[in-house]
DRENDO-1510 file (C-alpha; in Angstrom, 1 decimal, always signed):
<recs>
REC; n; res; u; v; w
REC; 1; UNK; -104.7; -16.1; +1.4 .
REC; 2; UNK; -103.1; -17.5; +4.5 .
REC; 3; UNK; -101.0; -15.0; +5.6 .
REC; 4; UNK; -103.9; -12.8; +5.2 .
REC; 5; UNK; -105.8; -14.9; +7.2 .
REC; 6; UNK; -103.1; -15.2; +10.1 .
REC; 7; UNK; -103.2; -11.0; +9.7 .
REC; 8; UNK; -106.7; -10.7; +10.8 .
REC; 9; UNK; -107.2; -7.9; +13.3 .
REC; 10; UNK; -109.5; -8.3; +16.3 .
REC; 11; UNK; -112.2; -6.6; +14.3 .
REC; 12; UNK; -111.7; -8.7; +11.4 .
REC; 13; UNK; -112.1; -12.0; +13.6 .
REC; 14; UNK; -115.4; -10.5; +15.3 .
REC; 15; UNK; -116.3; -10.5; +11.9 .
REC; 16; UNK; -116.0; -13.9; +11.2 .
REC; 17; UNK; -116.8; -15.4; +14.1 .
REC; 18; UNK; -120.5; -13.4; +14.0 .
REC; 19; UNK; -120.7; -14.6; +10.7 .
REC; 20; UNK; -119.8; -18.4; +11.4 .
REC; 21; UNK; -122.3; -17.9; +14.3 .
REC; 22; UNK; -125.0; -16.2; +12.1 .
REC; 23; UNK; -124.7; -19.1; +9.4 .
REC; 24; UNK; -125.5; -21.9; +11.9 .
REC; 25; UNK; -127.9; -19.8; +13.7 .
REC; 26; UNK; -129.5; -19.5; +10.5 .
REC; 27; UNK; -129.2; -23.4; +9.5 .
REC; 28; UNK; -130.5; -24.7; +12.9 .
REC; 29; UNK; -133.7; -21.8; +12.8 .
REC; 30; UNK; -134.2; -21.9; +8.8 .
REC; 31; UNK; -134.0; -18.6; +8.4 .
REC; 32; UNK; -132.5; -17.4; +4.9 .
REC; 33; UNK; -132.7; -13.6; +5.9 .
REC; 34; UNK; -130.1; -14.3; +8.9 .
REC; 35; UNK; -128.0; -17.0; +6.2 .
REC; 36; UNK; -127.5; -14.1; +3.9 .
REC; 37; UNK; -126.8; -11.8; +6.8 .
REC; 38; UNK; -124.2; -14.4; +7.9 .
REC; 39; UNK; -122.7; -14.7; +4.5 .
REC; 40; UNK; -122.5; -11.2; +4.1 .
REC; 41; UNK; -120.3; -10.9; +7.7 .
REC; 42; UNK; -118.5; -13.9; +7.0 .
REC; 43; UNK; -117.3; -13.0; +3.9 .
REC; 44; UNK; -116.3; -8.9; +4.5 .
REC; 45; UNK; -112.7; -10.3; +6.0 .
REC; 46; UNK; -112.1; -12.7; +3.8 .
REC; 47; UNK; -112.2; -10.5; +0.7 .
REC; 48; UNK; -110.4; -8.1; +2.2 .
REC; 49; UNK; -107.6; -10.6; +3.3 .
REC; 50; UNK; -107.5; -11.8; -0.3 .
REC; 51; UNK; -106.9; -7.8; -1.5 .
REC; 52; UNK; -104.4; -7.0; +1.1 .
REC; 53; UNK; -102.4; -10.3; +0.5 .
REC; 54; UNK; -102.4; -9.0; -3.1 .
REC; 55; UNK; -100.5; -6.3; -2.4 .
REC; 56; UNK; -98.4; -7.5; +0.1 .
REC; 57; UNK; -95.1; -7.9; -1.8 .
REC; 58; UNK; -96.2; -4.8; -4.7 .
REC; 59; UNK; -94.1; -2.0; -2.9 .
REC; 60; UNK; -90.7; -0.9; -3.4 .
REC; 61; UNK; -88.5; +1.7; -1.0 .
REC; 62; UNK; -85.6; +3.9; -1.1 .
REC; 63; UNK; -84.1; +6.0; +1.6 .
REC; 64; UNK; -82.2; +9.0; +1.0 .
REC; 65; UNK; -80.0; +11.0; +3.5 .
REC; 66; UNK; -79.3; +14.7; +2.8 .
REC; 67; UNK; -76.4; +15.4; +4.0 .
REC; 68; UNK; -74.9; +11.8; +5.1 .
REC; 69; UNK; -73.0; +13.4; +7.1 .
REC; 70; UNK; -73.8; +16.1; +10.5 .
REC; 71; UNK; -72.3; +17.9; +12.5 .
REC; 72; UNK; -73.7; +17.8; +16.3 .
REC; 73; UNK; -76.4; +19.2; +16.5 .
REC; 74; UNK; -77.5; +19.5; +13.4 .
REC; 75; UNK; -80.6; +18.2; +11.2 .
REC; 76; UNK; -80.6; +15.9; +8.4 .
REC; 77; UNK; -83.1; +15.2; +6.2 .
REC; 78; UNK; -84.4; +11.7; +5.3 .
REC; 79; UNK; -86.8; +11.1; +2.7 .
REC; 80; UNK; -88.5; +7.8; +2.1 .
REC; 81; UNK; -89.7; +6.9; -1.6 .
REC; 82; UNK; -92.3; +4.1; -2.0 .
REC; 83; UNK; -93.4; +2.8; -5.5 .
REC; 84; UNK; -96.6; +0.8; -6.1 .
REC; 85; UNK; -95.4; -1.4; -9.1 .
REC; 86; UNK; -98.7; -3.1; -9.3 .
REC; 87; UNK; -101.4; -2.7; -11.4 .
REC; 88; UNK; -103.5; -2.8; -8.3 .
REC; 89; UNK; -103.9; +0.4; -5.7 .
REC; 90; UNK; -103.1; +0.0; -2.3 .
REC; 91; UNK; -104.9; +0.6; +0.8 .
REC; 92; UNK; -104.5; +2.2; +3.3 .
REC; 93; UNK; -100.9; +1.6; +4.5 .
REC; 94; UNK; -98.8; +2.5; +7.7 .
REC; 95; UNK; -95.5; +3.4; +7.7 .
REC; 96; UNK; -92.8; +3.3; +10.4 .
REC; 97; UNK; -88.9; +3.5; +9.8 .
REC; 98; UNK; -86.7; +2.7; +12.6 .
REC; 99; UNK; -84.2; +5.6; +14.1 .
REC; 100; UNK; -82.1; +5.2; +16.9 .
REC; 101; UNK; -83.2; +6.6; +20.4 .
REC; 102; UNK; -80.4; +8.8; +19.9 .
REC; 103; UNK; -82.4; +10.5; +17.1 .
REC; 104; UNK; -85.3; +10.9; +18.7 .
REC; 105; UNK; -88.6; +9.1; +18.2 .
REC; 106; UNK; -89.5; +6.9; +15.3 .
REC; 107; UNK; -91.6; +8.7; +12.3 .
REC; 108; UNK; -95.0; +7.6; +11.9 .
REC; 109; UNK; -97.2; +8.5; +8.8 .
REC; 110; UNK; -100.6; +7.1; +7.6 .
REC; 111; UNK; -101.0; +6.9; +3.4 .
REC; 112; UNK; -104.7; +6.6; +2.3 .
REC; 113; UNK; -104.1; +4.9; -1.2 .
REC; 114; UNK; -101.1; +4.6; -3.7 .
REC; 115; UNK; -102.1; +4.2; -7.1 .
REC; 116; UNK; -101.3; +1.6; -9.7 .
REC; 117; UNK; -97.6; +2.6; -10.4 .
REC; 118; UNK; -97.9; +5.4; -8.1 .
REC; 119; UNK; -95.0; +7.0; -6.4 .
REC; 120; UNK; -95.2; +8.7; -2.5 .
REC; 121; UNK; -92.2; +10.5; -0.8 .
REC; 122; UNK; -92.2; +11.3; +2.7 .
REC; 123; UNK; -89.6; +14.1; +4.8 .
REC; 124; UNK; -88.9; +13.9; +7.9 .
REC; 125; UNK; -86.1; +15.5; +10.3 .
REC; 126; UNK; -83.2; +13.8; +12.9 .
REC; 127; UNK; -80.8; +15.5; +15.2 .
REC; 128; UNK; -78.4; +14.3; +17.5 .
REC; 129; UNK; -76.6; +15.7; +20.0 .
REC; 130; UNK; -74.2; +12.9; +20.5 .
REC; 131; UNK; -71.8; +11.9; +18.1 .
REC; 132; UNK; -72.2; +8.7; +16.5 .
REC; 133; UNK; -72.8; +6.1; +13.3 .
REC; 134; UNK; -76.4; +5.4; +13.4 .
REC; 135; UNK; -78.1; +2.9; +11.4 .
REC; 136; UNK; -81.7; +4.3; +9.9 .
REC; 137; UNK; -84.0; +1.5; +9.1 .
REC; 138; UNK; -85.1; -0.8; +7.9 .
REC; 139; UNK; -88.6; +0.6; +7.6 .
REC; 140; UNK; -92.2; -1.1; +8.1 .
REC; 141; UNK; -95.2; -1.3; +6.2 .
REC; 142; UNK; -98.2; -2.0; +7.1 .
REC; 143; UNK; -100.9; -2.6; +4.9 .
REC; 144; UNK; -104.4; -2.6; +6.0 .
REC; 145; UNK; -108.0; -2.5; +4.1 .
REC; 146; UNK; -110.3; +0.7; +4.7 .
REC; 147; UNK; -112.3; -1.2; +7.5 .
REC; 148; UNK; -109.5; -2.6; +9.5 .
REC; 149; UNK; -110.6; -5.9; +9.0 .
REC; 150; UNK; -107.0; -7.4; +7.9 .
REC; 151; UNK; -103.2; -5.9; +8.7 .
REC; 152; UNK; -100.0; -6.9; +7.2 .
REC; 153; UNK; -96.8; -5.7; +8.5 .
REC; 154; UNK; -93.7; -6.3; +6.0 .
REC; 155; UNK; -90.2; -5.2; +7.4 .
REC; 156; UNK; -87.7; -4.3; +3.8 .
REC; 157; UNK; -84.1; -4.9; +4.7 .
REC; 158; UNK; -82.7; -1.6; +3.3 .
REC; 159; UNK; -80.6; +1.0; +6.3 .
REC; 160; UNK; -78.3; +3.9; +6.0 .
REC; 161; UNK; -75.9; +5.2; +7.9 .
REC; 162; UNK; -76.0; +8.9; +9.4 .
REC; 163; UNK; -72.3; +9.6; +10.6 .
REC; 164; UNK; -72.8; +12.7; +13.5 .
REC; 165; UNK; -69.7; +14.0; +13.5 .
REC; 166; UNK; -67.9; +16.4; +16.2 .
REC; 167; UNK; -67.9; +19.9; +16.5 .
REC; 168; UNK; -65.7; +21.8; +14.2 .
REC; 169; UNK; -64.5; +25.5; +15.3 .
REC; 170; UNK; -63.0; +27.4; +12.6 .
REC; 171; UNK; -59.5; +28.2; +13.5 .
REC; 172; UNK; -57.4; +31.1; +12.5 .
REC; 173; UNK; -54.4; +30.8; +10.9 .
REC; 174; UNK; -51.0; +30.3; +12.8 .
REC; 175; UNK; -47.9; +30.5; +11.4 .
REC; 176; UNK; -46.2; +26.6; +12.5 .
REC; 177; UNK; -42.0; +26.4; +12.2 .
REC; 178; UNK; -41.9; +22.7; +11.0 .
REC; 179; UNK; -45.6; +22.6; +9.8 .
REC; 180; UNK; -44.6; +22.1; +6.3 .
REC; 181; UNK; -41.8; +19.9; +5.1 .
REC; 182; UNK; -42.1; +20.5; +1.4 .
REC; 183; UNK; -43.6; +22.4; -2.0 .
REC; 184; UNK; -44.2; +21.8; -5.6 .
REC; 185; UNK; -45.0; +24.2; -8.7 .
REC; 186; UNK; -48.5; +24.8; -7.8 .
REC; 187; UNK; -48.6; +25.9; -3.9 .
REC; 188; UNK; -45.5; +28.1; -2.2 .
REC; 189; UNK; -44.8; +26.5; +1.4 .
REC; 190; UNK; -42.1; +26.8; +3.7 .
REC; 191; UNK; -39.1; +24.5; +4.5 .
REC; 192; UNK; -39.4; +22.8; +7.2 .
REC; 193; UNK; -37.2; +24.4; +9.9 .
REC; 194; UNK; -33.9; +25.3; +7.9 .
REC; 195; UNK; -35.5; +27.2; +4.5 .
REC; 196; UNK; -34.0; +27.2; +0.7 .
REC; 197; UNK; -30.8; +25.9; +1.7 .
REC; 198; UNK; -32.6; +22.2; +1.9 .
REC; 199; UNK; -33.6; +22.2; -1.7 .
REC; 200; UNK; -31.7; +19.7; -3.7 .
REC; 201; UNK; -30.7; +20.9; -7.1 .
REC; 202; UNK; -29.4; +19.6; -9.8 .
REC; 203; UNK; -27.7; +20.7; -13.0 .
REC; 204; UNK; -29.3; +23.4; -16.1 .
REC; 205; UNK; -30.4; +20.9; -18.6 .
REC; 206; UNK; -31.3; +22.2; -22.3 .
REC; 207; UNK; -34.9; +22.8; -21.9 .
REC; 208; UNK; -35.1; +23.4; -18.6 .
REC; 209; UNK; -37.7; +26.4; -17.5 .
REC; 210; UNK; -35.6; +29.2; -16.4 .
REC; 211; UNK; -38.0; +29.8; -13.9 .
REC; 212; UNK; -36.4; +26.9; -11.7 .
REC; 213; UNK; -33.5; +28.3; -11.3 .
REC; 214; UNK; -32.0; +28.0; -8.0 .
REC; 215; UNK; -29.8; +31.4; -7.7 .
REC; 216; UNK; -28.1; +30.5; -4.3 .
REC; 217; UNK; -26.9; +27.1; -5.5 .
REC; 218; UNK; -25.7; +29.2; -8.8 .
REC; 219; UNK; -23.3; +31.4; -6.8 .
REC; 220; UNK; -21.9; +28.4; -4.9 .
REC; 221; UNK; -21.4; +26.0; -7.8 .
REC; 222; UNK; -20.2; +28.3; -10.1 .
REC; 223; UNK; -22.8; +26.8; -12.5 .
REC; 224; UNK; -26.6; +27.5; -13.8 .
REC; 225; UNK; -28.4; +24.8; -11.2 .
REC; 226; UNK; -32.2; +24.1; -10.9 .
REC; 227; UNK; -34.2; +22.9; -8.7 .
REC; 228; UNK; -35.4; +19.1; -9.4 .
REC; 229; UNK; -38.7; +19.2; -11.1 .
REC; 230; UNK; -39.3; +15.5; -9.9 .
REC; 231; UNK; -38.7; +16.3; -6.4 .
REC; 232; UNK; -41.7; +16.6; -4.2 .
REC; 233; UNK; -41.8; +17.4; -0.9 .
REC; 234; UNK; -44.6; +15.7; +1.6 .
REC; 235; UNK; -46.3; +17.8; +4.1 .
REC; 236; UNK; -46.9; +15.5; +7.5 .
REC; 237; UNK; -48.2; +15.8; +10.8 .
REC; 238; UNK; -49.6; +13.9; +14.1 .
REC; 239; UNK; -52.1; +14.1; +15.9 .
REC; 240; UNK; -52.2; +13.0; +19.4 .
REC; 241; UNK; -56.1; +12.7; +20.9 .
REC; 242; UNK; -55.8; +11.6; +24.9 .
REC; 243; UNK; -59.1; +9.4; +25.5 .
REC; 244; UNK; -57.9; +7.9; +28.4 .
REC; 245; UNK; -61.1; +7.7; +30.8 .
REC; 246; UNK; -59.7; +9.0; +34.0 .
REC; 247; UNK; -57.9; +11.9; +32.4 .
REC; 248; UNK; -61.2; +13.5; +31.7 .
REC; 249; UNK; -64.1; +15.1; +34.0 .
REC; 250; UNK; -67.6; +15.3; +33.2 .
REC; 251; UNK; -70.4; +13.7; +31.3 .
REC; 252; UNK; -72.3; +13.7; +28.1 .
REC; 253; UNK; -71.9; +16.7; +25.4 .
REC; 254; UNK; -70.5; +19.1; +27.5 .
REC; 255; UNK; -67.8; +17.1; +29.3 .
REC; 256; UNK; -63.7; +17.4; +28.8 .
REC; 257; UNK; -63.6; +14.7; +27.1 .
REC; 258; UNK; -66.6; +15.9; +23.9 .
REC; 259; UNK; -64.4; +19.0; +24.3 .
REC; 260; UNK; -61.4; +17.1; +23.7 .
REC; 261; UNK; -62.7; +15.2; +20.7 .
REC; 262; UNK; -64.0; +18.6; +19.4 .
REC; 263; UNK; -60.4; +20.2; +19.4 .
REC; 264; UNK; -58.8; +17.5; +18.0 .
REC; 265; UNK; -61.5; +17.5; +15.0 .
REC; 266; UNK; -61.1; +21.2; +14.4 .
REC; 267; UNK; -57.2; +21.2; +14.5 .
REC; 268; UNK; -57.2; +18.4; +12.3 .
REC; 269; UNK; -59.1; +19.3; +9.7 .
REC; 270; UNK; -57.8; +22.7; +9.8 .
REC; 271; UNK; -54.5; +21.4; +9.2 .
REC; 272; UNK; -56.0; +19.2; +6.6 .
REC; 273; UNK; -57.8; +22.3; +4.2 .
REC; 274; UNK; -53.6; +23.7; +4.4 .
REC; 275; UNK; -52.5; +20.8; +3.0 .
REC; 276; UNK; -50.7; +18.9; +5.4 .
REC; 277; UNK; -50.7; +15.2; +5.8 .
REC; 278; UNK; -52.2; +14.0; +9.3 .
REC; 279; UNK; -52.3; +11.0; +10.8 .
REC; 280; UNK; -54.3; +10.5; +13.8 .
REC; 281; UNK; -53.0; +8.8; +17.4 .
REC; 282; UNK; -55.2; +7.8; +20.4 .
REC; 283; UNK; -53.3; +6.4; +23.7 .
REC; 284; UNK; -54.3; +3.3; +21.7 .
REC; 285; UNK; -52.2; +3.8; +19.2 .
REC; 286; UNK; -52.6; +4.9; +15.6 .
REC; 287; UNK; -55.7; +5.1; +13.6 .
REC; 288; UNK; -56.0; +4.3; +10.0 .
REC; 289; UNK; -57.1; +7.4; +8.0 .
REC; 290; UNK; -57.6; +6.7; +4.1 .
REC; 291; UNK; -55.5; +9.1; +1.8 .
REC; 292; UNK; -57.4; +10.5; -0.3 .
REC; 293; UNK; -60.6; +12.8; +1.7 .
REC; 294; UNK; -58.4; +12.8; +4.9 .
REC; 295; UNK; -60.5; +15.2; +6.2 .
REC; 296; UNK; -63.7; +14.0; +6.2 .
REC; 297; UNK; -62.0; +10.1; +6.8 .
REC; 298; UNK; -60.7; +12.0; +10.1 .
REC; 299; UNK; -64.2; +13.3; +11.2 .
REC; 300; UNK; -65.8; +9.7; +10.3 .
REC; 301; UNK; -63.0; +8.3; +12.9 .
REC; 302; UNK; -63.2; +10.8; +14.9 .
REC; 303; UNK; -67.2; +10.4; +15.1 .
REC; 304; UNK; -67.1; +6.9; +16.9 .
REC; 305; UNK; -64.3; +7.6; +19.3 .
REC; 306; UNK; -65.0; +6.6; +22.6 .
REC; 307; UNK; -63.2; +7.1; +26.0 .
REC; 308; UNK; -61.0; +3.5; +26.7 .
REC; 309; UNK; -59.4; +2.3; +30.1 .
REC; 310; UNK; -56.1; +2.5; +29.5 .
REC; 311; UNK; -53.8; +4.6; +32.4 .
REC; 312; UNK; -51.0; +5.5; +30.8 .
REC; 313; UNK; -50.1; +7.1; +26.8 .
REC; 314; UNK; -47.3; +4.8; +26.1 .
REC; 315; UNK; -48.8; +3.3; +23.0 .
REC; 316; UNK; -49.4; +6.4; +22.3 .
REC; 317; UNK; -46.4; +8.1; +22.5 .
REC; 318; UNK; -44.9; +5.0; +20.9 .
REC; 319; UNK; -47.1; +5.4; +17.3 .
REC; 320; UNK; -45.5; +8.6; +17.4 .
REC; 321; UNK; -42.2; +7.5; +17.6 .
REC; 322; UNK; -42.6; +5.1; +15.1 .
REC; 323; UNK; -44.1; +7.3; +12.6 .
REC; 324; UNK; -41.1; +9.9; +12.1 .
REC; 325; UNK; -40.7; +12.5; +9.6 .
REC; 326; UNK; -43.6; +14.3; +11.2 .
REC; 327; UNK; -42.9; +18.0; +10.7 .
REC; 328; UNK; -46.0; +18.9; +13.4 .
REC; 329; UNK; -46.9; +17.4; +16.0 .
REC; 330; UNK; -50.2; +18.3; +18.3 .
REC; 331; UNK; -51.5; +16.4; +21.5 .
REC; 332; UNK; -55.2; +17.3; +22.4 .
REC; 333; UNK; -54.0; +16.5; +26.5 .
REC; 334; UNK; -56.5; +16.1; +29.5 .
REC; 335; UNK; -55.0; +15.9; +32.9 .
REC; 336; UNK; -51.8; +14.3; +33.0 .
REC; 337; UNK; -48.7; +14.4; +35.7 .
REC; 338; UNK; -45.5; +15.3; +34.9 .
REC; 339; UNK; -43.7; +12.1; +34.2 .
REC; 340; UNK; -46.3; +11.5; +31.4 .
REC; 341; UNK; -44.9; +14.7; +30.3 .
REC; 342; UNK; -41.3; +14.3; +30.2 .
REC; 343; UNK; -42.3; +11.1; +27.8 .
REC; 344; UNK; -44.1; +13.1; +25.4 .
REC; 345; UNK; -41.3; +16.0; +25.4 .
REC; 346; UNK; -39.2; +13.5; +24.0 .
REC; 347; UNK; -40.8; +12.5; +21.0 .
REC; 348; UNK; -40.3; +15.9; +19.4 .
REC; 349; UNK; -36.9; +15.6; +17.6 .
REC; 350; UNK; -35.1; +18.0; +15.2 .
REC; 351; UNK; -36.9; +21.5; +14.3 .
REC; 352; UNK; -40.4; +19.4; +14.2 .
REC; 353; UNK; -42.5; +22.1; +16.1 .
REC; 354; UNK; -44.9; +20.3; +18.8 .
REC; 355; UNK; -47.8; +21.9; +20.3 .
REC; 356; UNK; -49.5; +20.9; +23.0 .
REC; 357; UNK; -53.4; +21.7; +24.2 .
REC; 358; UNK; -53.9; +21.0; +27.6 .
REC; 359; UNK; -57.4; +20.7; +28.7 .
REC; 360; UNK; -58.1; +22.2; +32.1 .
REC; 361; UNK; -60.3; +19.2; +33.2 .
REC; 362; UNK; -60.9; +20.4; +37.2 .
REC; 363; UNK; -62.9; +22.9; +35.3 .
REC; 364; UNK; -65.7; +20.3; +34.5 .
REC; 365; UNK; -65.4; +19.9; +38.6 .
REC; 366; UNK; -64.9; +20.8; +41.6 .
REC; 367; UNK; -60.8; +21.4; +41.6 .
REC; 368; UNK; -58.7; +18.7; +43.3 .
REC; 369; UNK; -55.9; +19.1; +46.0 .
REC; 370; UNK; -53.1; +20.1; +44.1 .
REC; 371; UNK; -54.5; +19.7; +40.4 .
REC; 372; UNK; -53.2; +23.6; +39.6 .
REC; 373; UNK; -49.7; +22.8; +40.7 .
REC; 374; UNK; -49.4; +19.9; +38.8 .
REC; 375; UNK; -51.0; +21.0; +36.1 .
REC; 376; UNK; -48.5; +23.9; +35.6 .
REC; 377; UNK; -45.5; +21.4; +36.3 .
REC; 378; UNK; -46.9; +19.8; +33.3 .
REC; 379; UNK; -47.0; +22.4; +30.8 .
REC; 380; UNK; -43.8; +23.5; +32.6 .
REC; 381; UNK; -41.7; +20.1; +31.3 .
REC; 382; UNK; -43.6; +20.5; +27.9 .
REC; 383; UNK; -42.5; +23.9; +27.7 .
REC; 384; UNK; -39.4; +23.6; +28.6 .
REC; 385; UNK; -38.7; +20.8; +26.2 .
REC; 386; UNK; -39.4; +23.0; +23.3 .
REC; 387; UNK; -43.4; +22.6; +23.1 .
REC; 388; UNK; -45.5; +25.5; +22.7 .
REC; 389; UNK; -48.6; +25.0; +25.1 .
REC; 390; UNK; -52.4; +26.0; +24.0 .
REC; 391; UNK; -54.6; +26.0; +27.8 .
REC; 392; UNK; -58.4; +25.3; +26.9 .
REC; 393; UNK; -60.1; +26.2; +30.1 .
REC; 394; UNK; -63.8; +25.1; +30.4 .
REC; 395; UNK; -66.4; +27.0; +28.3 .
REC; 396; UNK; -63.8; +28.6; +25.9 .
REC; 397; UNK; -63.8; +28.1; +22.6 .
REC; 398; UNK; -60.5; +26.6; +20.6 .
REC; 399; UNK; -60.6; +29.5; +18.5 .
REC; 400; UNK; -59.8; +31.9; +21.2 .
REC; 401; UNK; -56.7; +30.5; +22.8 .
REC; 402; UNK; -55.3; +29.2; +19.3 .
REC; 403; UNK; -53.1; +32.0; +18.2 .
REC; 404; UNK; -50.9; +30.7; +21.5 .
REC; 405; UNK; -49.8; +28.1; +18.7 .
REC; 406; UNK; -47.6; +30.2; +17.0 .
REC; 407; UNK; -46.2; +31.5; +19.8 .
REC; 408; UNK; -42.8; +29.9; +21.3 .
REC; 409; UNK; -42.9; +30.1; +25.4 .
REC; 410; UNK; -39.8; +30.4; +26.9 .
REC; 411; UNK; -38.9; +29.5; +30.4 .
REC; 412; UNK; -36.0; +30.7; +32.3 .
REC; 413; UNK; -33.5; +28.6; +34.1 .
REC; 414; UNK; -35.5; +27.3; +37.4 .
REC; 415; UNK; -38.7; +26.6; +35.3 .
REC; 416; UNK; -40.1; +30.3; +35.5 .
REC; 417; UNK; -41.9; +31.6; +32.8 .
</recs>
């Protein structure tokens, strides 16, 4: 009765003060007409704070999110469910949930009366066009009588999470030298770099499925072999993301940096849906991805990543030392100079097959002195180190310039292409 009390509106205390004023007006001139009249006033806001304190702990709320997860740009789906588990209806009740800005406005909706036991769902849309983890909730009730004498406001605790997740481009496929290091019964994939010769065999045991034998071994051993059933190969790859803050140009959705972000979640999870392994690598160093659902673990990373200070890609560069075995390895690049370059040339070893998409950041602005020419020394060292070099100018899509992949650019002596 208290808290309804303390949730009086300013029409519900006009109400009682006239009333209060009525009653002594009515003691001090004996009049019971005016008494009853004062009574009558008086007593309008306290009944309906005793009904609306009633009810003020009767509801019950669940938030669903369909689909958890969005690319930018696109709409999700939230629908509230609210249960009246009393006995008693409601009135008339306000509800308000809490989005972020980035989401646009919050959602407003008015319910005239729930039922004893009765059960309301509300829709209602959100799009972003900024990538992000974004908390939705809690949501607010408030519960007021049909005069607007009395409003209680109660705040439940549940949120959810709506992860906005880059831009994916479809890709097409590119043939990768090095892209798979391995193969089992159920898929076919390439050797990495040197073919059949690399498969281990052992032996023809009794019982052995004459399907796994391994006919070049055979001719060289002089003796049935197969190949080991136990043996399984593990596709892997890296992939570099360059957030340093000055290497990109540009702000909000559409700068070098979005772009960047955008590539590195297409490759990725293009790689991914072939069955390779990838690990992900800022100029921070390396993310943790989980194993299993690496694709969607990728975009949830991938979703939060934000530009950070640092000048140089050594820790970078260094993750991807320190990871080895990587039969791929891609760098989503913004603007770099040379001597970056020649670091990063390094860490491919062996027949690993590195490729290399260099954003054209000037495009995002007006061109610098000099950005072209170091821009192709750049992809010059890369190149001639044995990378094979995507360019991503501004306004072109990933899918476009993505058969350059597979293709293996070779420069003559002098650095001429």
């Amino acid at each position: 009765m208290m808290a309804g009390l303390r949730a009086l509106t300013s029409r519900g205390r006009s109400f009682l003060a006239s009333g209060v004023a009525a009653l002594l007006m009515a003691l001090l001139l004996g009049e019971h007409d005016l008494l009853r009249i004062g009574v009558l006033i008086m007593s309008l806001p306290l009944l309906a704070a005793l009904v609306v304190a009633r009810t003020r702990y009767r509801l019950s709320c669940a938030r669903r999110l369909d689909p958890p997860r969005r690319e930018v740009g696109g709409e999700a789906t939230v629908t509230l469910r609210l249960e009246n588990v009393t006995r008693l209806p409601t009135g008339l009740l306000l509800i308000e949930d809490t989005v972020p800005y980035a989401l646009g406005t919050r959602p407003r909706f008015v319910l005239d009366r729930v039922e004893s036991k009765g059960i309301r769902e509300i829709d209602y849309r959100v799009r972003s066009d900024l990538r992000g983890r974004y908390t939705i909730g809690p949501l607010s009730v408030r519960i007021t009588d049909p005069f607007g004498l009395v409003e209680l406001t109660r705040a439940f605790t549940i949120s959810d999470t709506l992860v906005v997740t880059p831009q994916v481009v479809a890709l097409p496929h590119v043939r990768l030298s090095g892209e798979w290091t391995g193969g089992g019964d159920s898929r076919t994939r390439s050797v990495a770099a040197a073919g059949d010769d690399d498969v281990a065999p052992r032996e023809y045991r009794q019982g052995d499925d004459l399907r796994r034998v391994h006919w070049r071994s055979t001719a060289r051993y002089g003796e049935l072999m197969v190949r080991r059933e136990e043996q399984q190969w593990q596709s892997r790859g890296a992939l570099l993301l360059d957030t340093r803050r000055h290497a990109h140009r540009g702000e909000g959705p559409r700068s070098s940096f979005e772009v960047a972000v955008s590539a590195a979640a297409s490759i990725g999870l293009h790689l991914a849906r072939e069955g390779l392994g990838v690990r992900l690598v800022t100029d921070q160093g390396p993310e943790h991805l989980s194993e299993s659902g690496v694709g969607w673990s990728l975009l949830d990373t991938l979703a939060v990543v934000r530009n950070s200070p640092a000048r140089s890609l050594e820790l970078g560069i260094n993750a991807l030392r320190q990871g080895g075995g990587d039969g791929l390895i891609v760098a989503v690049l913004g603007a770099m100079d040379p001597e970056e370059a020649r670091e990063l040339a390094k860490v491919r070893h062996g027949g690993a097959t590195g490729v290399a998409v260099l954003l054209d950041v000037e495009g995002w602005e007006a061109r610098e002195y000099g950005s072209a020419d170091r821009r192709q020394a750049v992809e010059a060292v890369l190149a001639g180190s044995g990378w094979r070099i995507v360019t991503l100018p501004a306004g072109t899509s990933l899918a476009t310039v993505w058969p350059s992949a597979g293709v293996k650019t070779r420069f003559a002596v002098g650095g001429a292409a």
